[in-house]
C-alpha positions in Angstrom: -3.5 2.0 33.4 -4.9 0.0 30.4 -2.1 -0.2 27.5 -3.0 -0.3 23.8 -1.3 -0.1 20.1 -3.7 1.1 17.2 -3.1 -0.6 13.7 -3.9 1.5 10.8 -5.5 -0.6 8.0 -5.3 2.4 4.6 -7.3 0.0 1.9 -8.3 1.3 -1.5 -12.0 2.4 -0.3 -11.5 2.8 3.5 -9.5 3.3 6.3 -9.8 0.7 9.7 -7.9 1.6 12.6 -8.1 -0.9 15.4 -7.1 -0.9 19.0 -5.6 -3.8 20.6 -4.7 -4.6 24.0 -1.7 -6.5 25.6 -3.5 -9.7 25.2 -3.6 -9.9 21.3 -7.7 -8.9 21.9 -8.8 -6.1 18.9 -11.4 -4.4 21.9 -12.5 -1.1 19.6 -12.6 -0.7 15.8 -13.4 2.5 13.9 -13.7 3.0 10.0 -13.8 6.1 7.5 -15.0 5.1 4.0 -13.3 7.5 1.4 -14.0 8.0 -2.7 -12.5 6.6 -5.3 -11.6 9.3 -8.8 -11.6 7.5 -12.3 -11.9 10.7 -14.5 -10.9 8.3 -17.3 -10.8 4.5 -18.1 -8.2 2.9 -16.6 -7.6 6.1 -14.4 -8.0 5.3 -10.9 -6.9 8.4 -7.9 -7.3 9.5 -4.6 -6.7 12.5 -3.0 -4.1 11.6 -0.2 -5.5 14.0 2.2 -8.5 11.7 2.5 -6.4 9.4 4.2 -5.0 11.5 6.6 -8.7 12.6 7.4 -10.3 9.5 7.4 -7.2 8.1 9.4 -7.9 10.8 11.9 -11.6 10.8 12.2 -11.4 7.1 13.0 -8.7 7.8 16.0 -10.9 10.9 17.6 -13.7 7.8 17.0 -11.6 5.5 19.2 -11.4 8.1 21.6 -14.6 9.9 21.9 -16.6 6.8 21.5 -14.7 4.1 22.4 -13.2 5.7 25.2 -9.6 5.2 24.5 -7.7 7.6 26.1 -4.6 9.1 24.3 -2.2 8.7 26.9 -3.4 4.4 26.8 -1.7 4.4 22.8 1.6 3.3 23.3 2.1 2.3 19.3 0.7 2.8 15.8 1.5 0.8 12.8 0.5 0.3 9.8 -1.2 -2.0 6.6 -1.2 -0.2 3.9 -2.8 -0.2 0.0 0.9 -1.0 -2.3 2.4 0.7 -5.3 -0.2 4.1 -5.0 2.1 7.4 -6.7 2.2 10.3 -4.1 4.6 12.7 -5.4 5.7 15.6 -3.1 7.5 18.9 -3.7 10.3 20.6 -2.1 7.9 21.3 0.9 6.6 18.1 1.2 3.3 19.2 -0.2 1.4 16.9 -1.9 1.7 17.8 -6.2 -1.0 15.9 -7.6 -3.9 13.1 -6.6 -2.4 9.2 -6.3 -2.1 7.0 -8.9 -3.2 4.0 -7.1 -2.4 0.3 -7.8 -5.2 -0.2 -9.5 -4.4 2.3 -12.4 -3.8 1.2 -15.7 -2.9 4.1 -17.5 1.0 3.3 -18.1 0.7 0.6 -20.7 3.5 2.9 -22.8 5.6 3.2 -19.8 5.7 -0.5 -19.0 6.8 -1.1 -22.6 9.9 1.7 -22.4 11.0 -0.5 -19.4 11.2 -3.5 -20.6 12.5 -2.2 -23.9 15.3 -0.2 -22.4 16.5 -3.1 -19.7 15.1 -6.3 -20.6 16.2 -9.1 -18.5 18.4 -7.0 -16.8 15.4 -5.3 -14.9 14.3 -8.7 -13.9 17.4 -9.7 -12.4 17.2 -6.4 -10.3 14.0 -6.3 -9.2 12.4 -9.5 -9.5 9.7 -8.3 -10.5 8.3 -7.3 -14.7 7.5 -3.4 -15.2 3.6 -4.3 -14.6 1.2 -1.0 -15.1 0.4 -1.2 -11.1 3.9 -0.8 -9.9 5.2 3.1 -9.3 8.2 3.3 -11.5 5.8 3.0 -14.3 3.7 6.0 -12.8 6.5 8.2 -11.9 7.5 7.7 -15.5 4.1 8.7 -17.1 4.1 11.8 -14.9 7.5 12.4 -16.0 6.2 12.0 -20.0 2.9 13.8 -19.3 2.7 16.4 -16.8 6.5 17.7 -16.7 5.1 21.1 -14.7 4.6 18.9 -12.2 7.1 16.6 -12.7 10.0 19.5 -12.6 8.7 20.6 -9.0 8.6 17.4 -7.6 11.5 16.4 -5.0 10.6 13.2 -3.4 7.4 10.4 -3.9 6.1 8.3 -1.4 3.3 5.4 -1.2 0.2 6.1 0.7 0.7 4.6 4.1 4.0 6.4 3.9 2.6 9.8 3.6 0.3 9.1 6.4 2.8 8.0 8.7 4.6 11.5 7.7 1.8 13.6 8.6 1.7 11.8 12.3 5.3 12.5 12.9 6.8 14.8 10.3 9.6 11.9 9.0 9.6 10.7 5.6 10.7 7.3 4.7 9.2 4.3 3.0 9.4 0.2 4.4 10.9 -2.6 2.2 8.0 -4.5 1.8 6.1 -1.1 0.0 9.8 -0.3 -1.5 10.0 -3.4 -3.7 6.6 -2.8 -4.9 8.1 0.6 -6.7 10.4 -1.7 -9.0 12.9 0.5 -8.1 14.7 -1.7 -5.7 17.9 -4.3 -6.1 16.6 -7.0 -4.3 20.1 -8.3 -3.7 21.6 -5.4 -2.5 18.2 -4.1 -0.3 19.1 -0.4 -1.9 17.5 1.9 -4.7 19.1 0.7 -7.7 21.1 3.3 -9.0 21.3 1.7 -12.4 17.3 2.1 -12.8 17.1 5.4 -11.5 20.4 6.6 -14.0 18.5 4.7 -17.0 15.3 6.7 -16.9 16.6 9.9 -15.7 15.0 9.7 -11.8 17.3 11.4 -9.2 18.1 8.7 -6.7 17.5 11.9 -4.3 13.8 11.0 -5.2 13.8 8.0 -3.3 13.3 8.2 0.2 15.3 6.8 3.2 14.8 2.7 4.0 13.3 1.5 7.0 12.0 -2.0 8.2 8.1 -2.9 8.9 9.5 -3.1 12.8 11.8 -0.2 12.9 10.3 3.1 15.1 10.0 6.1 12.8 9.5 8.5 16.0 6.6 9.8 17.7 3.4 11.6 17.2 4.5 15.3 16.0 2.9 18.3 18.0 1.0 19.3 15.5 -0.8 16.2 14.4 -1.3 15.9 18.5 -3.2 18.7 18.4 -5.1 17.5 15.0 -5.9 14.4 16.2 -6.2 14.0 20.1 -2.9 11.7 20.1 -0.7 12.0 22.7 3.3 13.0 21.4 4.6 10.0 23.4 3.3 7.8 21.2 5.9 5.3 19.0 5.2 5.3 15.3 6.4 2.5 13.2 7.6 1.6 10.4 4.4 -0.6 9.3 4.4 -2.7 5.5 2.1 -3.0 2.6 -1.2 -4.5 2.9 0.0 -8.0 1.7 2.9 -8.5 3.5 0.8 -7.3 6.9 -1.6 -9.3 6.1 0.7 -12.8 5.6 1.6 -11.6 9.0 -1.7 -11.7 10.1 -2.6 -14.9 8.7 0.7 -17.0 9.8 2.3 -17.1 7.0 6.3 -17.5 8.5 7.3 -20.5 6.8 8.1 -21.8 3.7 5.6 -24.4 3.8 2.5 -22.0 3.6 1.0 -20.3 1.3 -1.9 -17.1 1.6 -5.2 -16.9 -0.3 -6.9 -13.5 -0.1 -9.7 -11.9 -2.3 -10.5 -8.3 -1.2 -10.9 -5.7 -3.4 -7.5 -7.5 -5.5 -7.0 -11.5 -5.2 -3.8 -12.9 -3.7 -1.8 -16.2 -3.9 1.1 -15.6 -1.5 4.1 -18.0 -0.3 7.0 -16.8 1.9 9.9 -17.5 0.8 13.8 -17.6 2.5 16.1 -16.9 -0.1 16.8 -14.2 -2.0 17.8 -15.5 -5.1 15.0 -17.4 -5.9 14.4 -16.7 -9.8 10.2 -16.9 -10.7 11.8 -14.8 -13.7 9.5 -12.2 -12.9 6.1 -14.8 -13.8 5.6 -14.1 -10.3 5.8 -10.7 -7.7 8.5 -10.9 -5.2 8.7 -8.6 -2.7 10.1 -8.2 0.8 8.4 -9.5 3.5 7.5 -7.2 7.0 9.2 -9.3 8.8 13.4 -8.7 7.9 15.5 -10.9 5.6 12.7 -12.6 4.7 10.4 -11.9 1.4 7.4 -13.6 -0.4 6.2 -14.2 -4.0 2.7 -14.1 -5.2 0.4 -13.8 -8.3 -1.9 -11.2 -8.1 -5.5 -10.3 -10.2 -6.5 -6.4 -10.2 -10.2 -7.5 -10.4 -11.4 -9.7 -7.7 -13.9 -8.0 -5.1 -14.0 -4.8 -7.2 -15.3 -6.7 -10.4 -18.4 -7.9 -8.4 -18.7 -4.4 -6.4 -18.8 -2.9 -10.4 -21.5 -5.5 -11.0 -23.5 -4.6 -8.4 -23.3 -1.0 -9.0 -24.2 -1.6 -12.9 -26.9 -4.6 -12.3 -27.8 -5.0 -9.0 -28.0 -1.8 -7.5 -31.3 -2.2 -5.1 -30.3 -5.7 -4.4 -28.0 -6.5 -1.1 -24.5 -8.7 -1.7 -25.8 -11.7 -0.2 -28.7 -11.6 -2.1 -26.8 -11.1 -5.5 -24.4 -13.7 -4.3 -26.6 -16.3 -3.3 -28.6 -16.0 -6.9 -25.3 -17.1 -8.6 -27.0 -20.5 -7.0 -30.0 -20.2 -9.0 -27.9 -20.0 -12.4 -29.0 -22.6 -15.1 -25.5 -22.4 -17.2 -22.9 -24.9 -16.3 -19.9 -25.7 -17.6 -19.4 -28.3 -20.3 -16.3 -30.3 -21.2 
């Protein structure tokens, strides 16, 4: 019998869940594009059930069309979009779309932080209170929509919540968990400190796990959703950039990542903890454990020139728009 693990790829606009074999060989691919909500400037949302659907139509895909059989899956992990808001109730129903990565809305919130703890927050997290990390979202929830925010028991990130609806466990990886700024590096806990300074139950944080760590199998009922067989392992998985410097090598200290997707990346791994970029740069925990990475990161990247396409270009293909950038008379001048 053929043996295969499924990696689950949740990106900002889509979802790719690829099979791969023993051999290291991706041998089937499936993808479910999803929307993107910006009711506002600087708002951008998603309705985490679209992940779960898309996530799911792409798996039946594997199976129906691809003729992977269900009881072939031995594994599923996951790559998943960082920092995205999903706050859950005492039910574990979802209260409200994501606040993805991408949304700017908490410019307030960042400045509370960094007025209340300073350099102190630095020291803790390694990271500055920037608008795309959670903490700064739970907090304007909290400010602005306390209905919600008084029903809400628990939060997760979106690969998180997808990996609960396969097998009914919630928990949340390091590499996503430093991306919440909620996290003492050092200690590789939920800093009590934060959570006690801006009035967040540490209850609201949900159990650690590693990138590598199993987080059970496929639940009975999302066997039944999705064709998956309940033998299945489900793990851990890590967020997009920290999969993705997997991916690309990136195991030393020697090497460093470029990537320009719908964000742009510069990534370097990095050994030792108390490195101090004095939070210039991100530093987060790497999927692979005891190890971590720093990078600089630009919100507008592919999504800029997707935006100018939309607004300027719309009958026009992307290598065609790309390729006239060739044609361009301006230059730069000393």
């Amino acid at each position: 019998m053929n043996e295969y693990v499924l990696g689950v790829d949740l990106g900002t606009s889509a979802v790719k869940v690829s099979a791969m074999n023993r051999d290291g060989e991706i041998v089937a691919q499936q993808s479910y594009d999803y929307p993107l909500s910006q009711p506002h400037p600087g708002y951008s949302e998603q309705n985490p059930e679209e992940w779960v659907s898309g996530t799911t139509v792409a798996i039946v895909q594997l199976i129906l069309e691809d003729h992977i059989k269900p009881e072939e899956i031995s594994g599923i992990s996951f790559s998943g979009q960082m920092h995205g808001l999903v706050l859950l109730d005492e039910n574990n129903q979802v209260l409200r779309p994501a606040i993805l990565w991408n949304d700017t809305r908490t410019s307030k919130q960042r400045a509370e932080i960094e007025e209340k703890l300073g350099d102190k927050f630095v020291e803790t997290t390694k990271n500055r209170p920037l608008e795309g990390f959670t903490l700064p979202k739970l907090l304007w929830v909290k400010e602005n929509e306390p209905n919600i925010w008084a029903k809400a028991k628990t939060f997760v990130l979106p690969k998180d919540y997808v990996r609960y609806r396969m097998t009914g466990q919630i928990a949340m990886d390091y590499s996503d968990a430093t991306g919440t700024v909620l996290i003492d590096v050092k200690k590789g806990d939920w800093s009590k400190a934060i959570c006690e300074a801006f009035d967040i139950p540490v209850s609201m944080c949900p159990p650690l796990m590693r990138s590598i760590d199993s987080a059970g199998t496929i639940s009975e009922s999302y066997a039944l959703f999705s064709g998956l067989d309940t033998h299945t392992e489900v793990f851990g998985g890590a967020a997009d950039n920290a999969a993705g410097a997997v991916g690309a090598g990136i195991l030393s200290p020697n090497m460093v990542l470029s990537s320009i997707g719908t964000s742009g990346v510069v990534l370097k791994y990095e050994e030792n903890p108390n490195v101090d970029y004095h939070g210039v740069l991100q530093f987060e925990y790497h999927a692979i454990p005891d190890s971590f990475y720093s990078m600089g990161v630009t919100l507008a990247a592919g999504y800029s020139l997707n935006w100018f396409k939309r607004t300027f270009a719309q009958d026009v293909s992307f290598n065609d728009m790309v390729a006239s950038a060739g044609d361009s008379t301006l230059a730069l001048t000393d």
